[in-house]
N, CA, C and O atoms as CSV, one atom per row, in Angstrom:
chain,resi,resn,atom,element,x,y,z
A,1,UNK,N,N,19.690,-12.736,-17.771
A,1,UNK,CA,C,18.466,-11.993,-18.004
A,1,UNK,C,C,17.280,-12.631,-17.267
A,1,UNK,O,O,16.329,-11.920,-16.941
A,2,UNK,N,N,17.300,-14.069,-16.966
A,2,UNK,CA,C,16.210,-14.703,-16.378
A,2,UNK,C,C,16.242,-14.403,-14.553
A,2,UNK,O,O,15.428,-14.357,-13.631
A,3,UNK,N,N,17.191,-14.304,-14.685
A,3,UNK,CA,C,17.741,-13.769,-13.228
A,3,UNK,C,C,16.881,-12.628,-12.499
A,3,UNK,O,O,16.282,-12.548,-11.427
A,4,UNK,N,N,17.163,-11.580,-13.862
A,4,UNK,CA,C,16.518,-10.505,-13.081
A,4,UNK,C,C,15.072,-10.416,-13.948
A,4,UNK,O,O,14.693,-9.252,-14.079
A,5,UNK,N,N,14.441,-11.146,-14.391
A,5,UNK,CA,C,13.393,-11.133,-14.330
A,5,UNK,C,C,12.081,-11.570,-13.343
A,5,UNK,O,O,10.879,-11.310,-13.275
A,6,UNK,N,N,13.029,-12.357,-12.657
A,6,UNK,CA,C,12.442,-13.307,-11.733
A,6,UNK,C,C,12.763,-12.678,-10.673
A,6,UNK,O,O,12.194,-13.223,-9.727
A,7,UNK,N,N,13.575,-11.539,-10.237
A,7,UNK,CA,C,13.563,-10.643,-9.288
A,7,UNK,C,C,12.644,-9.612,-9.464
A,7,UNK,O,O,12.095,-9.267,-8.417
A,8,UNK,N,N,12.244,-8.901,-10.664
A,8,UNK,CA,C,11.503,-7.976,-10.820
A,8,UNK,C,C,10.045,-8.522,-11.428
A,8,UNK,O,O,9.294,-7.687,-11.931
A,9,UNK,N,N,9.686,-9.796,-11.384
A,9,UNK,CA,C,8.265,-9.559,-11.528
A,9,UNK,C,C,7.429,-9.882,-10.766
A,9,UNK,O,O,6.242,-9.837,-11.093
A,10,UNK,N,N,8.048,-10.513,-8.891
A,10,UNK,CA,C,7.372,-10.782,-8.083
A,10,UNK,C,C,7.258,-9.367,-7.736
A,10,UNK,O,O,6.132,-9.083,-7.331
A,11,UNK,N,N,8.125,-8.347,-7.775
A,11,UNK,CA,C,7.403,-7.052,-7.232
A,11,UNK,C,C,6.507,-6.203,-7.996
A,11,UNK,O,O,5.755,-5.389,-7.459
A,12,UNK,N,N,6.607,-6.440,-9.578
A,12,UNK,CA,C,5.578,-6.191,-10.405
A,12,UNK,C,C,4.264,-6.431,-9.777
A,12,UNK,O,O,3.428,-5.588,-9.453
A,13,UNK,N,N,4.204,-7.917,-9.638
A,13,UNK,CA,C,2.891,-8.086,-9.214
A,13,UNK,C,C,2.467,-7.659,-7.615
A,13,UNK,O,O,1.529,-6.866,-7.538
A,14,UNK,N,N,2.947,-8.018,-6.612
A,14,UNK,CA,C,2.694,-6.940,-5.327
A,14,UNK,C,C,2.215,-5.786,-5.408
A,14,UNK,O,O,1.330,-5.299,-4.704
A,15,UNK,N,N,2.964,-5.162,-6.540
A,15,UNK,CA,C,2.572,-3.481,-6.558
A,15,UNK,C,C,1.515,-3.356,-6.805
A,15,UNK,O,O,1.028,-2.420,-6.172
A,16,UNK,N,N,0.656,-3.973,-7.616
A,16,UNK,CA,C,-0.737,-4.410,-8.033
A,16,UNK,C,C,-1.808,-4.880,-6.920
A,16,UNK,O,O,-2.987,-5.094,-7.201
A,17,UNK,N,N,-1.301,-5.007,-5.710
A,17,UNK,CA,C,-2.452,-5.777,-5.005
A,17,UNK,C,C,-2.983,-4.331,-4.237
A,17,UNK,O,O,-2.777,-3.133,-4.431
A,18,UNK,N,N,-3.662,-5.016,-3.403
A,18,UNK,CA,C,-4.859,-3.817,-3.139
A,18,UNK,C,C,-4.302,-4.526,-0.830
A,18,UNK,O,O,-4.061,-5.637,-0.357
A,19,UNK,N,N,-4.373,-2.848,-0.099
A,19,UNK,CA,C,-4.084,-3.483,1.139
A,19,UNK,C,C,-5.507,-3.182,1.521
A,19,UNK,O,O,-6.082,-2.289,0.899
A,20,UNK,N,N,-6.347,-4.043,2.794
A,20,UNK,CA,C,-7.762,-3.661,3.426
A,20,UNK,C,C,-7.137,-3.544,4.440
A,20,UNK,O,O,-6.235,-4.307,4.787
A,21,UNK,N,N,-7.729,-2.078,5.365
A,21,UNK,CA,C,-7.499,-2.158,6.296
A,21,UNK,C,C,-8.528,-1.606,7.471
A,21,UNK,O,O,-9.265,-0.630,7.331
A,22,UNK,N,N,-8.434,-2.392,8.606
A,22,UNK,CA,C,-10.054,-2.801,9.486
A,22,UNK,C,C,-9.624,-1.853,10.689
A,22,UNK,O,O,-8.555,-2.046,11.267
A,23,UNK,N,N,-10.597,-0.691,11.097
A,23,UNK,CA,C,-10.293,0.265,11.950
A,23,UNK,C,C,-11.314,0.044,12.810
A,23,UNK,O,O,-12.198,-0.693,12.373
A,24,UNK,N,N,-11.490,0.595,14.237
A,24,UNK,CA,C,-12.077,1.041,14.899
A,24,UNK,C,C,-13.434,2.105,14.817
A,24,UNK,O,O,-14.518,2.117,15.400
A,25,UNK,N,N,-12.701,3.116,13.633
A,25,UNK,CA,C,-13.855,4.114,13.375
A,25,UNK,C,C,-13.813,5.418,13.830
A,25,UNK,O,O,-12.853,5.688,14.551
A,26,UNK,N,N,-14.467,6.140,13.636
A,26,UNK,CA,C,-14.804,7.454,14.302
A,26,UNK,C,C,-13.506,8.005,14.168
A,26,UNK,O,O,-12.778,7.662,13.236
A,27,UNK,N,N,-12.941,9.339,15.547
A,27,UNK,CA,C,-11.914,9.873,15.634
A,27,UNK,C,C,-10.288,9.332,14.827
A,27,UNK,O,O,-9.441,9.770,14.048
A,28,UNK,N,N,-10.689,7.717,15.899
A,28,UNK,CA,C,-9.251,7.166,15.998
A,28,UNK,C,C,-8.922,6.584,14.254
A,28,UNK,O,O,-7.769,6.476,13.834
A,29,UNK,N,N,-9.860,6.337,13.607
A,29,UNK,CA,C,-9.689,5.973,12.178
A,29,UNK,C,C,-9.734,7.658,11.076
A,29,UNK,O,O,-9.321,7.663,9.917
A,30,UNK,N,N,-10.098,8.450,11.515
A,30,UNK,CA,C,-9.511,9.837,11.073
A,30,UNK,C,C,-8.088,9.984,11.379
A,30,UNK,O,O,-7.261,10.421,10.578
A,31,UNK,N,N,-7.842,9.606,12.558
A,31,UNK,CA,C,-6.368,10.386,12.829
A,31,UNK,C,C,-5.408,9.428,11.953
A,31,UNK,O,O,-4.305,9.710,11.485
A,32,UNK,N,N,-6.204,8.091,11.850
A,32,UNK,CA,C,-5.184,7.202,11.489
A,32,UNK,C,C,-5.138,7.771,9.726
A,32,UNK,O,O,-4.105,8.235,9.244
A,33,UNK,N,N,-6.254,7.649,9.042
A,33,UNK,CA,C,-6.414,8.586,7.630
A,33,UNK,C,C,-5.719,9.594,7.619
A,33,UNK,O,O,-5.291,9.503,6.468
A,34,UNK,N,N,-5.287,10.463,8.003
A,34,UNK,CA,C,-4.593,11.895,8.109
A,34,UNK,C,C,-3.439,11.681,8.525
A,34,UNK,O,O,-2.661,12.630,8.428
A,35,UNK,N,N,-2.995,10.578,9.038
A,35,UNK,CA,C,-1.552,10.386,9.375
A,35,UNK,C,C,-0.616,9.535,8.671
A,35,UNK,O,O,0.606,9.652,8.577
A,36,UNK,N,N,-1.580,8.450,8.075
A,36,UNK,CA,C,-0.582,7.484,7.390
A,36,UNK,C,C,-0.881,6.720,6.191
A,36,UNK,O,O,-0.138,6.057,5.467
A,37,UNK,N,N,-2.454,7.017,6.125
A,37,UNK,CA,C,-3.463,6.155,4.633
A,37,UNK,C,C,-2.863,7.221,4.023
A,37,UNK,O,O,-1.686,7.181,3.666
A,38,UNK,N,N,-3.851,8.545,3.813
A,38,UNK,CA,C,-3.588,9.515,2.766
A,38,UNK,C,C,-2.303,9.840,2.345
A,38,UNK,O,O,-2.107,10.080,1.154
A,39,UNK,N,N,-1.247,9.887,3.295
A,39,UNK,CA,C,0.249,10.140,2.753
A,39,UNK,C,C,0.545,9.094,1.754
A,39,UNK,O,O,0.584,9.197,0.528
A,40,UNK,N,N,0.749,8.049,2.523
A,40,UNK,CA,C,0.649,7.076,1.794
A,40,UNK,C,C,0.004,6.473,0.486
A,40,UNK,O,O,0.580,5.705,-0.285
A,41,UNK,N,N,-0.923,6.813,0.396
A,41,UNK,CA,C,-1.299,6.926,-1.470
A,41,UNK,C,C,-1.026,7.801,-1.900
A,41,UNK,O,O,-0.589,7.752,-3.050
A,42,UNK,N,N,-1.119,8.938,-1.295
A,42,UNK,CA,C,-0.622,10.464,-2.697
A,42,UNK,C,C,0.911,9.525,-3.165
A,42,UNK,O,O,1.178,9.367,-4.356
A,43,UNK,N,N,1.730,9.018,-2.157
A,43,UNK,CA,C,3.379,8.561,-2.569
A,43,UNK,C,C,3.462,7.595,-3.511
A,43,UNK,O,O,4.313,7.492,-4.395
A,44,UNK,N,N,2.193,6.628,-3.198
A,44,UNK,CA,C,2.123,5.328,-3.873
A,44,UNK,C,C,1.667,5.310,-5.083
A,44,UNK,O,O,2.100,4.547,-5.947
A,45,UNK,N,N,0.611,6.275,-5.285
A,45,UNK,CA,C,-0.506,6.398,-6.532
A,45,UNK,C,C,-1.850,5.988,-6.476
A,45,UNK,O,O,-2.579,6.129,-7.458
């Protein structure tokens, strides 16, 4: 049981962290929003 606790609560906590991410701006940080941020949280939560 300690086994798999210690497998499942380093990803417990990961799931919890927060990613920043540093763009360029303008266009090229839209396309990047519309292509892979926004999917990506509707999936994640």
């Amino acid at each position: 049981m300690a086994a798999v606790a210690a497998l499942v609560l380093p990803v417990a906590v990961a799931a919890q962290q927060t990613v920043t991410v540093v763009s360029f701006g303008g266009s090229y940080q839209d396309s990047l929003r519309k292509a892979l941020y926004t999917p990506t949280a509707q999936k994640l939560g």
